[in-house]
Residue, then its C-alpha position, 0 to 999 in steps of 0.5 A: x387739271x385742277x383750277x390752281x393758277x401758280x403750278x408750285x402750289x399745286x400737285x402737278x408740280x409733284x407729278x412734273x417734277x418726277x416726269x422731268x427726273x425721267x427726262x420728260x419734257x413737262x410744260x407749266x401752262x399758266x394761261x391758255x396763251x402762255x406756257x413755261x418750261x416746267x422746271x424742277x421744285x428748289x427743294x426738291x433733291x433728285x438722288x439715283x433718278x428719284x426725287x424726294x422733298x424734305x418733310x416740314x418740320x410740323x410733319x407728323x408722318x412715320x416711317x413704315x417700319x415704326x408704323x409697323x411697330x408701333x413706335x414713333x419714327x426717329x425723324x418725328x420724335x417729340 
């Protein structure tokens, strides 16, 4: 558990979000006497039982096939 009071500023929004996709009730505690029903990231987009986020327009992350090559992605191209 990391010590991040707000779960979307924390990982385990990734992980919940990704356990509630496979219908797996998830439960944001945000006190030791409070909890809240975990629901998903509003940028998250949920295709084929996967959820994927949007890349931030600062991102500088390659596809695996222009890492493979060498060349720059099509999504991160200056």
């Amino acid at each position: 558990m990391c010590a991040e009071a707000v779960p979307l500023r924390c990982h385990r929004s990734l992980i919940a979000d990704a356990l509630t996709v496979l219908g797996i009730r998830v439960e944001d505690i945000m006190s030791k006497n409070r909890s809240t029903l975990h629901r998903l990231t509003s940028f998250g987009r949920v295709r084929h039982g996967r959820i994927t986020y949007p890349r931030s327009k600062g991102s500088r992350l390659l596809s695996s096939r222009s890492h493979i090559s060498g060349k720059k992605g099509t999504a991160g191209e200056e």
